[in-house]
C-alpha angles and dihedrals in degrees: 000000000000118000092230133052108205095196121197100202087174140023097196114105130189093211126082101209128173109244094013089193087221100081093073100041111198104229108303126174113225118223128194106194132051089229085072088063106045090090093071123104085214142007126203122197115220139144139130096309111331086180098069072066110046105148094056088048093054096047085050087055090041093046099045088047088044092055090043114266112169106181124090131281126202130170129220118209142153087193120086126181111180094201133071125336098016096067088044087058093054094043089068101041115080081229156344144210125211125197123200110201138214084259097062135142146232082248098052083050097059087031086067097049086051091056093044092058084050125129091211093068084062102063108116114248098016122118115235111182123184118191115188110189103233089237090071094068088067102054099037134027102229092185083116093059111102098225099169101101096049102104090216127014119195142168120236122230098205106244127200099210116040098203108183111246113255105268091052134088115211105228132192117201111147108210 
């Protein structure tokens, strides 16, 4: 068995962007129960997009701590709502990692400043991952961004085909 789940818990997306890397899916194995999760050293939570459904997304977290699950959970999304439920998701990961794409908008722009300012960013021990795809730079000066409390910081190089690393096991379980 893999260490990491990389769990897809919905494949609708918000985003139109060119070579979603979704639409031609690596081998992945489909599960149908959280039980089938609870082996794995860590699960990531990915889609499409799992925050257009974030109540779902919080009750999956709940439900796997609640049966005992001990690895780690992080959550990948390029959709941040400051308010409600969103910060109530972080809040129960041990990290996340958002990724601002070269379709972005003048609201992800000012949602990631918002994040940034965050208090949640600054919890010890907790991963915080920001991916700007390099084509951003072009389109928006972010110098007014505090970046200081991100743990790591990268740009994307926009890939075709989104082959999970080695120690992962791509999972479909549509929420």
């Amino acid at each position: 068995m893999k260490k990491t789940a990389r769990v897809i818990v919905t494949l609708k997306c918000n985003r139109n962007c060119l070579g979603y890397c979704n639409t031609n899916l690596p081998e992945y194995r489909e599960v149908h129960t959280d039980e089938e999760l609870l082996d794995y050293e860590e699960i990531v939570i990915t889609g499409g997009e799992p925050m257009l459904i974030p109540g779902k997304v919080l009750e999956f977290i709940n439900r796997m701590w609640d049966k005992g699950y001990r690895g780690k959970m992080y959550l990948h999304t390029s959709y941040w709502n400051s308010k409600g439920i969103s910060k109530e998701i972080l809040k129960e990961l041990d990290g996340f990692t958002f990724t601002i794409h070269a379709e972005c908008t003048d609201e992800d722009i000012i949602a990631l400043k918002n994040l940034s300012n965050s208090g949640v960013l600054q919890n010890k021990g907790y991963s915080s991952r920001l991916v700007i795809d390099k084509r951003v730079y072009e389109r928006y000066d972010l110098s007014n961004i505090n970046f200081s409390r991100w743990s790591v910081i990268r740009k994307l190089e926009w890939k075709e085909k989104c082959d999970p690393a080695d120690n992962e096991e791509l999972i479909i379980y549509e929420l």
